[in-house]
MARKOLVEX-879900 format. One record per residue: y, x, z of N, C-alpha, C in turn; residue in one letter. Coordinates in steps of 0.02 Angstrom, whole numbers, padded with zeros to 5 digits, always signed. Atoms other than C-alpha are relative to their C-alpha. Last residue first. Layout:
N
YXZYXZYXZA ...
% end
This chain:
394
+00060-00031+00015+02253-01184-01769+00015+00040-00061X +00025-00057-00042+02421-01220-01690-00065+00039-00023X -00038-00062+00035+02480-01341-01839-00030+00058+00040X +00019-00077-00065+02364-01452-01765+00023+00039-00045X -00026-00012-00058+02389-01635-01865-00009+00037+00052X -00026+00059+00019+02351-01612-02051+00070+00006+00086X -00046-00043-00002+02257-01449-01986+00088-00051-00029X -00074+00053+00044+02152-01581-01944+00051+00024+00003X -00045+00050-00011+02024-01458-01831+00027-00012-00066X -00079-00056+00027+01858-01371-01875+00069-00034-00006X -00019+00001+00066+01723-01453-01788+00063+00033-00007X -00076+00044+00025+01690-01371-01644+00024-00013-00041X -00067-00004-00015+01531-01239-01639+00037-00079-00015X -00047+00019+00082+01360-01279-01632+00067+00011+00039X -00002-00065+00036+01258-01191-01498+00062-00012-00050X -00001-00014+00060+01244-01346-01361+00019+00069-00037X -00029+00031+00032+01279-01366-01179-00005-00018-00059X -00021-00012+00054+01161-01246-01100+00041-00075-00037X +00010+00074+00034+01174-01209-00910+00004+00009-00079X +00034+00049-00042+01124-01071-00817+00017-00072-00020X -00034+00070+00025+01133-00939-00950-00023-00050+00047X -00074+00001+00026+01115-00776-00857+00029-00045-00034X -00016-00030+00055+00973-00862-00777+00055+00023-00005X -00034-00004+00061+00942-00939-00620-00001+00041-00020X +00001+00090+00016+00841-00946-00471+00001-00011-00071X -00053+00049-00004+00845-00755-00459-00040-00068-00056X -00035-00007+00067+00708-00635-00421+00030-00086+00004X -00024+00056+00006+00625-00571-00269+00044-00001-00058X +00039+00056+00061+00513-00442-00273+00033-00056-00015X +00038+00073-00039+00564-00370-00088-00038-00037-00056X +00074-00016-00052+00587-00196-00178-00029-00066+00042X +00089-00001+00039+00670-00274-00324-00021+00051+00045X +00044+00060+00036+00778-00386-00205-00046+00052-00062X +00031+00062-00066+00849-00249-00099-00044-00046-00034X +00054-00041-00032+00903-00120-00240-00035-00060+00049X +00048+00001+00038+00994-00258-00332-00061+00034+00022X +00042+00049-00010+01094-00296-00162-00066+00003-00051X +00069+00032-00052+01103-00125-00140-00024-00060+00011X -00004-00036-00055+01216-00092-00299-00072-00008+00064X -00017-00043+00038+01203-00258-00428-00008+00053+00083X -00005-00063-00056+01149-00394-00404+00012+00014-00033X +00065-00008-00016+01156-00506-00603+00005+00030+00080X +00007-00105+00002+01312-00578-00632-00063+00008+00026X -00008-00021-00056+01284-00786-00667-00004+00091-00002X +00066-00023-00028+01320-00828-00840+00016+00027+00068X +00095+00029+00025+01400-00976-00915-00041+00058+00024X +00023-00059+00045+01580-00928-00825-00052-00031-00011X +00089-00046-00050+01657-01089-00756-00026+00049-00052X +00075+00017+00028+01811-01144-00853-00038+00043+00026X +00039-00040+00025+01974-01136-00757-00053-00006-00015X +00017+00072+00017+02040-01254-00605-00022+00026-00080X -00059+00033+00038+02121-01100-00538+00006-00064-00047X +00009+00018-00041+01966-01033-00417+00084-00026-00020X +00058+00056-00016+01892-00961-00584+00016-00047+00068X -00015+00070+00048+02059-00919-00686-00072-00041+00058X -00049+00060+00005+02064-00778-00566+00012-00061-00012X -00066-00021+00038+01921-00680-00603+00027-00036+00038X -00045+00062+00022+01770-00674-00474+00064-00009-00026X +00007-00010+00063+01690-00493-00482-00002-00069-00016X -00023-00052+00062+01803-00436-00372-00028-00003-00048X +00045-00019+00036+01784-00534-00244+00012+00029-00063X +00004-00043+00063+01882-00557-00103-00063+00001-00058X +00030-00090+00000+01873-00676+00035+00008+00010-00069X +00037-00011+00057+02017-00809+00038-00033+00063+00014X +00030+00050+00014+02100-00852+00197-00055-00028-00073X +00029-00005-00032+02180-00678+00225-00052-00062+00003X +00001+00067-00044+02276-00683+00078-00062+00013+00048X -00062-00003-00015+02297-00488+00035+00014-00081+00016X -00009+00037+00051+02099-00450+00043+00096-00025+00007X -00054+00019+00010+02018-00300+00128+00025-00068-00058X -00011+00057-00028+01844-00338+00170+00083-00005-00002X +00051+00037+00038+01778-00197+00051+00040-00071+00019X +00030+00043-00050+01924-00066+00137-00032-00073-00043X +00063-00015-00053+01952+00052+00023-00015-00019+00049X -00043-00042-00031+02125-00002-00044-00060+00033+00044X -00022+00016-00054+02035-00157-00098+00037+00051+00059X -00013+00078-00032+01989-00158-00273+00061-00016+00064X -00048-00002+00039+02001+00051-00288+00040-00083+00006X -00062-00035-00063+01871+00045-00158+00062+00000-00027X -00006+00065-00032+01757-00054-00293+00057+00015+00059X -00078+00024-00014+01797+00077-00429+00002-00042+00075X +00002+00059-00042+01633+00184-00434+00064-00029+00032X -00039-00001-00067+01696+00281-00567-00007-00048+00035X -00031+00067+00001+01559+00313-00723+00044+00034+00085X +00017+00040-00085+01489+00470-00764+00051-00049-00005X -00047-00007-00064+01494+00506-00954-00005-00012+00039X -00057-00052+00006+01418+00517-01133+00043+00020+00061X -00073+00021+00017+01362+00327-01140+00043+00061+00012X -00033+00023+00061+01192+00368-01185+00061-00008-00004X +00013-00019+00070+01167+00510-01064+00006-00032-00071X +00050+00052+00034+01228+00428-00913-00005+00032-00076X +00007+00016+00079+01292+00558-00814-00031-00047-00028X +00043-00068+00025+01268+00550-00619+00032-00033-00073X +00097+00022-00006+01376+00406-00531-00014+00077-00031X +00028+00005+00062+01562+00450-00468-00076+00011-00013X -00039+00042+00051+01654+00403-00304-00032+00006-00072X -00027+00077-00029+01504+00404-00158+00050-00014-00050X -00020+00006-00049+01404+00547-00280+00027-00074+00046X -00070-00014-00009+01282+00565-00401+00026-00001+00051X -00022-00076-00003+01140+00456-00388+00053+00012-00042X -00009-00032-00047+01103+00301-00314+00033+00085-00029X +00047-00051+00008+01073+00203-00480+00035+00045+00083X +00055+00064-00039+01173+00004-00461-00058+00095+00019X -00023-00007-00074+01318+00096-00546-00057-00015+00048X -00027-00062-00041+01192+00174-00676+00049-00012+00051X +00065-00023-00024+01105+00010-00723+00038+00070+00030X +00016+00055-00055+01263-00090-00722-00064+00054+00034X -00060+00003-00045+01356+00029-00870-00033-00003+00089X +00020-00080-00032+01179+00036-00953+00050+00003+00048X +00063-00008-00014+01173-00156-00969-00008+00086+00036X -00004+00027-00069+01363-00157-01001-00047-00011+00024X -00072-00032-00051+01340-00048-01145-00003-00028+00080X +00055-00079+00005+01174-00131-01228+00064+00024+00064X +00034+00018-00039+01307-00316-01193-00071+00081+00002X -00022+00023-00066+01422-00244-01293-00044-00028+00066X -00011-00048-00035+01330-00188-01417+00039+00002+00050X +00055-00041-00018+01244-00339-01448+00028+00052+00042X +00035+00016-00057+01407-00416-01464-00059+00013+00038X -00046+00001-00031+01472-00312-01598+00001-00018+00081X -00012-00046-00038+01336-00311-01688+00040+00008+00057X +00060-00021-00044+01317-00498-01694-00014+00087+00034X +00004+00060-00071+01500-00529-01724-00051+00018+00025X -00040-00037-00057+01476-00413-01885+00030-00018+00048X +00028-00067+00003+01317-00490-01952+00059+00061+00035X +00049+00009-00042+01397-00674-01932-00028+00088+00040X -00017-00007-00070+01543-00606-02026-00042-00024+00050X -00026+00082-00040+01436-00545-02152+00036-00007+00048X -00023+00039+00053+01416-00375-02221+00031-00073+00014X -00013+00045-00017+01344-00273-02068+00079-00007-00056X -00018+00031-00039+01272-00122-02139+00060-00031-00008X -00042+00040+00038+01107-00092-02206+00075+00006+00035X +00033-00013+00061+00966+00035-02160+00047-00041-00046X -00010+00063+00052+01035+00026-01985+00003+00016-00084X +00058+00012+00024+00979+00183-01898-00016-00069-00018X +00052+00056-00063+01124+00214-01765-00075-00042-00032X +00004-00053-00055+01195+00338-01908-00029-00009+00066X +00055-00031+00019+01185+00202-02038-00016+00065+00058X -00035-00052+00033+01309+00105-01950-00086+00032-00023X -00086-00001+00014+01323-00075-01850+00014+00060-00049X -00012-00053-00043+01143-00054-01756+00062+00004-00021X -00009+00031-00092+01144-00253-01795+00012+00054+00007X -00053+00001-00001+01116-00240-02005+00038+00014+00071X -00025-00052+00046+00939-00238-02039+00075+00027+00010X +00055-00037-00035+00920-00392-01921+00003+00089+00005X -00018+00006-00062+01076-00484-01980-00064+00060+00048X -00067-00021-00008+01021-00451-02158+00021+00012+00058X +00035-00067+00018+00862-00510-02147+00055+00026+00004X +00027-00006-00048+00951-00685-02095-00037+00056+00002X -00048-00026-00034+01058-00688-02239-00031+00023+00076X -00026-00075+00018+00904-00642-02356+00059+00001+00062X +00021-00045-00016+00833-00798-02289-00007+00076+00014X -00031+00030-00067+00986-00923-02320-00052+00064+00061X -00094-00044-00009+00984-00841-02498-00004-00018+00094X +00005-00069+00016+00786-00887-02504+00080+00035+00020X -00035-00021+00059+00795-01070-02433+00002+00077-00017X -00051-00032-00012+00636-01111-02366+00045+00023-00025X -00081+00010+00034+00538-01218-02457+00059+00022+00015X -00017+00010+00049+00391-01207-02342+00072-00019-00044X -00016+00051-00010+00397-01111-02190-00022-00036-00076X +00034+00079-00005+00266-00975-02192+00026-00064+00011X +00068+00033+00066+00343-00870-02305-00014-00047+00034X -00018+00041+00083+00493-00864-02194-00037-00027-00015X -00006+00064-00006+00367-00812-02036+00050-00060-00051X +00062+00059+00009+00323-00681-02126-00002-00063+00028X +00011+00011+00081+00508-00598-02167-00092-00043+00004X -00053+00028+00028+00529-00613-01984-00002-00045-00062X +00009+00040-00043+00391-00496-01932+00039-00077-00032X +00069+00012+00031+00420-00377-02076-00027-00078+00039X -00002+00011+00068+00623-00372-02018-00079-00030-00012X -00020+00047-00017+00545-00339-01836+00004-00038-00061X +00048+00042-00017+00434-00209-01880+00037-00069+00020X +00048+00014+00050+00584-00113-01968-00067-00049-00005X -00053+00047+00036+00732-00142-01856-00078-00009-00063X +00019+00096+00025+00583-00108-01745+00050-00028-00022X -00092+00044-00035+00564+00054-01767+00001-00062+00015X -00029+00047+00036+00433+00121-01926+00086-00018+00048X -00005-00004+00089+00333+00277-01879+00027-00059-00013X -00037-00063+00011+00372+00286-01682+00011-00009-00070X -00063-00011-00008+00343+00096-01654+00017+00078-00022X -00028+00025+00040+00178+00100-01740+00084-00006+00012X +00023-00056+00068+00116+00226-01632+00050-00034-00076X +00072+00037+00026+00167+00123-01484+00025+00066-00066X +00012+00002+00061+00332+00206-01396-00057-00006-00022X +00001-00047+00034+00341+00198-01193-00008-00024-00072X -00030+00007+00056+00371+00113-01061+00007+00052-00029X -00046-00029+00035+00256+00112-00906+00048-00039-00062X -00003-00026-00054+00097+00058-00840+00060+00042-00019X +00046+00033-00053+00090-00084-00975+00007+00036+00077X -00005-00002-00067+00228-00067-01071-00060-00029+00054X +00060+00016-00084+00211-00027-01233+00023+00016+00067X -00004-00021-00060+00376-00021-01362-00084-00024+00026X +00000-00069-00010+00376-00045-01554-00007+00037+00066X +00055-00026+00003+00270-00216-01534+00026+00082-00018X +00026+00033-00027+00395-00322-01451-00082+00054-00002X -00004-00033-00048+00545-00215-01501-00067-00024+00046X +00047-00060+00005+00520-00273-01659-00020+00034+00042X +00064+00029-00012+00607-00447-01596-00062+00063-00033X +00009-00058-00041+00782-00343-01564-00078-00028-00016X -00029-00041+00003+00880-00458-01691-00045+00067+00020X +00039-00040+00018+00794-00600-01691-00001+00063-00036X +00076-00004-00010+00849-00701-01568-00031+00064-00021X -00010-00042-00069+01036-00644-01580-00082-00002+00032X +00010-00061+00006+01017-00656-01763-00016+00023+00073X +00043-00010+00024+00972-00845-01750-00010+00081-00006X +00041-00002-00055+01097-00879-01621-00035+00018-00039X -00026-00035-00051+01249-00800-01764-00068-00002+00053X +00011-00085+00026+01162-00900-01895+00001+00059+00045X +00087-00018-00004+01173-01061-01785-00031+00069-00045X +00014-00038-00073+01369-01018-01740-00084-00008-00013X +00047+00045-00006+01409-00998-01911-00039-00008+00056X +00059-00052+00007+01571-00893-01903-00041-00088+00001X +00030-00005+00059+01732-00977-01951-00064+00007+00005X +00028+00081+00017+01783-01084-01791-00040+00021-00068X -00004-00026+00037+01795-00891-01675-00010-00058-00076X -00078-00012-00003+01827-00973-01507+00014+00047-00085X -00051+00056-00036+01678-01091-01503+00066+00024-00014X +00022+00046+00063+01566-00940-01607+00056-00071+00021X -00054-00037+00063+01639-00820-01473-00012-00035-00054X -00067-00019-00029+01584-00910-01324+00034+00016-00063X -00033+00096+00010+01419-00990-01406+00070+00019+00019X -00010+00001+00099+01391-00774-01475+00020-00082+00033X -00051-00032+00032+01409-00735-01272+00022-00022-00069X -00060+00016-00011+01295-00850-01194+00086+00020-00034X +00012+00049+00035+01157-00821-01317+00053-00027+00033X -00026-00014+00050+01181-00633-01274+00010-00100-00049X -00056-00020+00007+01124-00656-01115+00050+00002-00042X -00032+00066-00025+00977-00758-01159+00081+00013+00006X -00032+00063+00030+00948-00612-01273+00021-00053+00012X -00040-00020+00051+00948-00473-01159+00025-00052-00042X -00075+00022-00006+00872-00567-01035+00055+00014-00016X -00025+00081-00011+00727-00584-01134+00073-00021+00033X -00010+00014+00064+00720-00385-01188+00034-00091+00006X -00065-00024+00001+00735-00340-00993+00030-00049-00066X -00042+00080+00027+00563-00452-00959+00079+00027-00003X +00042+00069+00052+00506-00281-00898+00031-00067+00015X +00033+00012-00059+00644-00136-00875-00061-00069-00021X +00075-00054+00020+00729-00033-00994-00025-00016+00060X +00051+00082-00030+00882-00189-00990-00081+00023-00017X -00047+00049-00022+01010-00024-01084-00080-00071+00038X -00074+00008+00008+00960+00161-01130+00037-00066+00031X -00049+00006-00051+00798+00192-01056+00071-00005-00016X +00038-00058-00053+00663+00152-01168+00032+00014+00037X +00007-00054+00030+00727-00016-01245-00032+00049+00070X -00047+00008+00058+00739-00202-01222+00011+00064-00039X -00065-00025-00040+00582-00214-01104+00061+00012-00074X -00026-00074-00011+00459-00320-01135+00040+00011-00011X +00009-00064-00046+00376-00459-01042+00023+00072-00023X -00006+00008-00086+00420-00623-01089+00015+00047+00035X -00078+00009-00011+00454-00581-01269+00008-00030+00081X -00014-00056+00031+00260-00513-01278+00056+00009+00032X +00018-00060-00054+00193-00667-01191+00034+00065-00010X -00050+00000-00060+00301-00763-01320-00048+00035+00069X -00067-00050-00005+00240-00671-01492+00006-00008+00100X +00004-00063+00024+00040-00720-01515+00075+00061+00051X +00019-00015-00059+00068-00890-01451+00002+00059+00021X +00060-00048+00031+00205-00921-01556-00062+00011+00056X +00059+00043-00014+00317-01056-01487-00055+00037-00032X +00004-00002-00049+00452-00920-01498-00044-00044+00052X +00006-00062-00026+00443-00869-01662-00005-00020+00076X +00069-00035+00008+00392-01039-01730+00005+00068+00017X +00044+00015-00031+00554-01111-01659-00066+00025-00006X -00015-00042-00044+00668-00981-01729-00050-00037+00052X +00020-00070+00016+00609-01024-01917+00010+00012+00081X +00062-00017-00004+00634-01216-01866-00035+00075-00008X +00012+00050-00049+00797-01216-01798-00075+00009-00002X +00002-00038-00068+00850-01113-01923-00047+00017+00037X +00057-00051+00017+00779-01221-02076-00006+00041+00063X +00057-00014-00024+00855-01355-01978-00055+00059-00042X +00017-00006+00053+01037-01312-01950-00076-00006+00004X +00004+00068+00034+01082-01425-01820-00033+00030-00040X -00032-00028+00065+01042-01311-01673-00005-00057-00065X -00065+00015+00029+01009-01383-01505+00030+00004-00048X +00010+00086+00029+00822-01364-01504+00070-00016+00011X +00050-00003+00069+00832-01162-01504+00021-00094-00035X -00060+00014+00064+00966-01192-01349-00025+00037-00091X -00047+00058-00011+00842-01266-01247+00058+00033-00061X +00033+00054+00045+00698-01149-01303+00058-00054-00006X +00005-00016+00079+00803-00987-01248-00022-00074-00036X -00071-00003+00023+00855-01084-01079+00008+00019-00070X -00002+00072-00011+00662-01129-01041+00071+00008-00020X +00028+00051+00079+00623-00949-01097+00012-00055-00006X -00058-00031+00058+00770-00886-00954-00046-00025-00057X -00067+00047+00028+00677-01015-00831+00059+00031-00065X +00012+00063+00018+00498-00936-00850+00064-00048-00020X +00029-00024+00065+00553-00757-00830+00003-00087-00051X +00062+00040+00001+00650-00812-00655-00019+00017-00061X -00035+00071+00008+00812-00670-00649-00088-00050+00000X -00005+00047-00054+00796-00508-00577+00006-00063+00003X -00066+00032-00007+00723-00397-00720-00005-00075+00052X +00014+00045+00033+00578-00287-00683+00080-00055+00012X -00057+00050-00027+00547-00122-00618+00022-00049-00041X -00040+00014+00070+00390-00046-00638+00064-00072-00010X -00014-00041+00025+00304+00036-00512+00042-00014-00050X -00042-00051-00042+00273-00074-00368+00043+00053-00030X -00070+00034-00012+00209-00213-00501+00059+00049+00040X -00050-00033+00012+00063-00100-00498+00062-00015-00034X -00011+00061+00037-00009-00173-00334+00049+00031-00076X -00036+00033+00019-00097-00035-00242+00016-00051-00072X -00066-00015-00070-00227+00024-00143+00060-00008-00028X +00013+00051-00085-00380-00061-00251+00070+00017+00044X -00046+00046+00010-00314+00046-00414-00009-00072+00053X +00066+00041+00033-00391+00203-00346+00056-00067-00017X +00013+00069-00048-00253+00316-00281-00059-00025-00068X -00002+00059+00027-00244+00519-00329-00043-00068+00016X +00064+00040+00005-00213+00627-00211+00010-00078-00032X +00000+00041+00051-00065+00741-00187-00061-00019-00012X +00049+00008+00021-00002+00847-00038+00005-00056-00054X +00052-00016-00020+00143+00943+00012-00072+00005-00018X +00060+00035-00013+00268+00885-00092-00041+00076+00025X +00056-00053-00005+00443+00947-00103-00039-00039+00021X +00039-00025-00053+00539+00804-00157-00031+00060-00004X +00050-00028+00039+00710+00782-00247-00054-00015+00038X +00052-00018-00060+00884+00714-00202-00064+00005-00063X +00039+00045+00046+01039+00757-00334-00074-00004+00059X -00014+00051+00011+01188+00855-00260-00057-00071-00010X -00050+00017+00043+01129+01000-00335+00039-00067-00017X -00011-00056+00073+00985+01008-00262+00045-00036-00030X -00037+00009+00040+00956+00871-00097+00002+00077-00043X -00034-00055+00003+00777+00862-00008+00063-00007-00066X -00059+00015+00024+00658+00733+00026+00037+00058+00016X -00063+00015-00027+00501+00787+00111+00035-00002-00041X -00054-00072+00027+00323+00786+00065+00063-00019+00032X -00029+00012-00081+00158+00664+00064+00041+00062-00026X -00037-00065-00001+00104+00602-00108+00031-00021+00088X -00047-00008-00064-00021+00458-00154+00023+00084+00025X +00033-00062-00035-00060+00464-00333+00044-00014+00073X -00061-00003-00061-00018+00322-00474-00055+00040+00049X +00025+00015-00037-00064+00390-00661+00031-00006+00069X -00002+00074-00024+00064+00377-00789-00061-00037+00049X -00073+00072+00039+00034+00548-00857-00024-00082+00013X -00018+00016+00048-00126+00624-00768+00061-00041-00014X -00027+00066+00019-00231+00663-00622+00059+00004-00049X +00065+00055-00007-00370+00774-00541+00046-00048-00012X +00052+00027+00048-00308+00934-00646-00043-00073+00024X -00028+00016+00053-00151+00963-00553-00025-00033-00054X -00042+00063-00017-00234+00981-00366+00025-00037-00088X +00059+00035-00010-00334+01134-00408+00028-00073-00030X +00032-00006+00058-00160+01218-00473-00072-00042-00016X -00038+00082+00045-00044+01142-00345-00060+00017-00057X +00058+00072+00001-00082+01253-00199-00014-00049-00039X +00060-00054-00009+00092+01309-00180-00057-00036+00011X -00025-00081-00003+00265+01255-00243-00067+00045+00022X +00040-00023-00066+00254+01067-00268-00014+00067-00025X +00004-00088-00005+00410+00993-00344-00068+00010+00053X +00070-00020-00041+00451+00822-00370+00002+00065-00011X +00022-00062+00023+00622+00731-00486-00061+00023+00080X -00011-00044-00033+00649+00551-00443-00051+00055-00007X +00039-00047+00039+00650+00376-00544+00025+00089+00064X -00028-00062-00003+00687+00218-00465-00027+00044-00039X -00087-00009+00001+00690+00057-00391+00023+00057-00014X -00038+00033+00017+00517+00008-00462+00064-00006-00017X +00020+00047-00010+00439+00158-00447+00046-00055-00008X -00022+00063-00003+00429+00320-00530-00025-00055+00053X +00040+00047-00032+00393+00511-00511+00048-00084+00000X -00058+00052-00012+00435+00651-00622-00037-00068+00028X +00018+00070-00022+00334+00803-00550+00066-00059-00025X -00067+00043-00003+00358+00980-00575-00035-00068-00032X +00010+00076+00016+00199+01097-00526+00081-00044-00002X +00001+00070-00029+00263+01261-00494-00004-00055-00031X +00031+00061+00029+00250+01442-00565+00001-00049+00047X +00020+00051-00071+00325+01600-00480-00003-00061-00065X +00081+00008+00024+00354+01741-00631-00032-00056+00034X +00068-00034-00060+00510+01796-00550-00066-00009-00016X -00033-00010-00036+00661+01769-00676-00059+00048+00041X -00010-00062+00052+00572+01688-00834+00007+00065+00056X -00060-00030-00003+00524+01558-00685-00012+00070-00051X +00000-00080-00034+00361+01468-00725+00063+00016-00025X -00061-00052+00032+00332+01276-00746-00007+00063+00020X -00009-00055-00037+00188+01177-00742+00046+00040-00025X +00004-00074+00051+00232+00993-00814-00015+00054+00050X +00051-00049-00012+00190+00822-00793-00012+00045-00003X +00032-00059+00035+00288+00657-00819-00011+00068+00050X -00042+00021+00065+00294+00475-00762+00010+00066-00062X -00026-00038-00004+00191+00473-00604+00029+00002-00060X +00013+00009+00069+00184+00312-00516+00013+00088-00055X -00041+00004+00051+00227+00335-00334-00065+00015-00079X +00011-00033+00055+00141+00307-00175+00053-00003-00065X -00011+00074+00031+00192+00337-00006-00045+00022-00062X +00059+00005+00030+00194+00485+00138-00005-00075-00050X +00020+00046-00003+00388+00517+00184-00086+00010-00022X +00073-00006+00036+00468+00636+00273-00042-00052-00027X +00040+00046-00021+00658+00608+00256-00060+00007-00025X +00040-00019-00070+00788+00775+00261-00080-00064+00007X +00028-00078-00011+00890+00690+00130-00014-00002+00085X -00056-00038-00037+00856+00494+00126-00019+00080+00005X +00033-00067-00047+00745+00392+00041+00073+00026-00002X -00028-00010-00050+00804+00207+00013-00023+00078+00013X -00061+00006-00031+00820+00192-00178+00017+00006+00063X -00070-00047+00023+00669+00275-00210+00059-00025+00020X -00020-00003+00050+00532+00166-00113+00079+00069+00000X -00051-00035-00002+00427+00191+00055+00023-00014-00125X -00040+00019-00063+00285+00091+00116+00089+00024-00028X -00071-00021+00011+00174+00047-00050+00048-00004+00057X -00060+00043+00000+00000+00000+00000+00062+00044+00000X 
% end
């Protein structure tokens, strides 16, 4: 049984637990010739560098990439950054733990974010859509898949059921900007946002881990997705062909540049709305995942390698560094409640996910939210297009 996770260890803290192991190397110093086992070790709330320094050579050969091993050792800071020295290492049988412990998983209900995807599937007028996006997701084949995997390898929602709340997420965003944008097509727009990332189903494995399928390395999944896609067409009948191509398009088109490994790009204004918003929401996925990451320091996180930079833990900035500071005393603070919301103002459509120790707290307890990032759905279609007759303003 699992006693001790990553987000709470502490320097100086001995712990005995288990961890997942993630990678596997013997190293040797150019310097002194001294060799040591180096250890990357996972679990739910975490990832953390290992070290065992003597004795390790027997030990090395009785277990393997992405096997879980109970480890006893101490916590220790380098460079800022905590680590363990390990003592001992023995690998677990799959009777002594659960391996849910290892693989961290998005906080929202699985079941109610597909019940929010299906709801605003059957809102759409257009019905070729409507129906092309229903047979992807009433698949039997696909929706276990889109339940459970992750949206990428570690850049943005690289966790399981990430990919799903990627797109529910994103289904709030394109009705926002499709409502306030009257040209775009807002059921084109949900149709890309479905099936945009849907390669990702079979370029990634996640079973004790996340990692690249064989077929994901040699193709991608702008490429397995597209193929995917393009067969459920065929199988509508009479589908329209131009209406098909626009929807290949959107798929082909989403990384925004040939240099992000879009083979097309974004032609339509559907197709450039959908990038756009994707990447916005990839961004603020990684953004969230590195404040919410322990490491680094108390004002700036560690590097985030896709986004090029440490972030500034602002929240002290909020309140003059005091959390409970607020300048009406009869209102608590929040900072990540705007203004307009306690001003008679339109309710946000998605709830914020934790974040910091509350996120740490709930995926070591397992607990996961009620709701969705879309907690209600209203409809997809945009607003008819006003009587410019009488609305000069539009």
């Amino acid at each position: 049984m699992k006693t001790h996770y990553i987000c709470d260890l502490q320097d100086g803290q001995g712990i005995a637990t288990l961890f997942l192991v993630r990678e596997k190397e013997i190293r040797t110093s150019s310097r002194s010739g001294k060799s040591w086992l180096e250890l990357d070790l996972v679990d739910r709330t975490g990832r953390i560098s290992a070290k065992m320094w003597d004795n390790f050579a027997l030990i090395a050969v009785t277990f393997e990439r992405d096997d879980v091993v109970h480890v006893r050792g101490r916590v220790k800071l380098y460079n800022g950054q905590k680590e363990l020295m390990l003592e001992q290492i023995i690998p677990a049988v799959e009777r002594d733990y659960d391996l849910a412990d290892f693989l961290a998983h998005t906080k929202y209900d699985v079941e109610k974010l597909y019940a929010d995807l299906r709801a605003a599937i059957a809102a759409m007028r257009n019905p070729w859509l409507k129906r092309l996006l229903a047979s992807v997701v009433d698949d039997p084949e696909i929706a276990p898949k889109l339940k459970r995997a992750p949206a990428a390898m570690t850049m943005h929602h690289a966790f399981i059921g990430g990919l799903l709340e990627h797109i529910v997420g994103l289904v709030a965003l394109g009705r926002a900007v499709a409502e306030h944008y009257r040209e775009l097509d807002a059921d084109l727009v949900l149709t890309g946002i479905v099936l945009h990332d849907l390669g990702k189903i079979d370029e990634l494995c996640y079973g004790r881990g996340i990692d690249y399928t064989t077929q994901g390395r040699l193709l991608g999944h702008i490429t397995i997705g597209a193929a995917m896609v393009r067969e459920k067409i065929r199988a509508i009948p009479h589908f329209p062909a131009q209406l098909g191509m626009l929807v290949e398009h959107l798929i082909l088109s989403h990384h925004g540049s040939y240099e992000f490994g879009s083979p097309s790009l974004p032609q339509t204004r559907e197709a450039v709305a959908l990038h756009f918003l994707d990447d916005m929401d990839s961004k603020m996925g990684a953004i969230r995942a590195t404040l919410d990451s322990a490491e680094g320091n108390a004002d700036w996180t560690a590097r985030n390698p896709s986004l090029r930079r440490s972030l500034l833990r602002t929240e002290k900035f909020y309140t003059g560094e005091d959390p409970n500071a607020c300048a009406d005393p009869n209102v608590a603070y929040d900072a990540a409640s705007p203004a307009w919301a306690s001003q008679g103002g339109p309710e946000p459509s998605a709830q914020k996910p934790a974040s910091g120790t509350v996120a740490r707290t709930a995926a070591v307890s397992g607990e996961q939210s009620e709701t969705s990032p879309q907690t209600t759905f209203t409809g997809f279609a945009p607003r008819p297009a006003p009587d410019k007759k009488n609305d000069e303003s539009a």
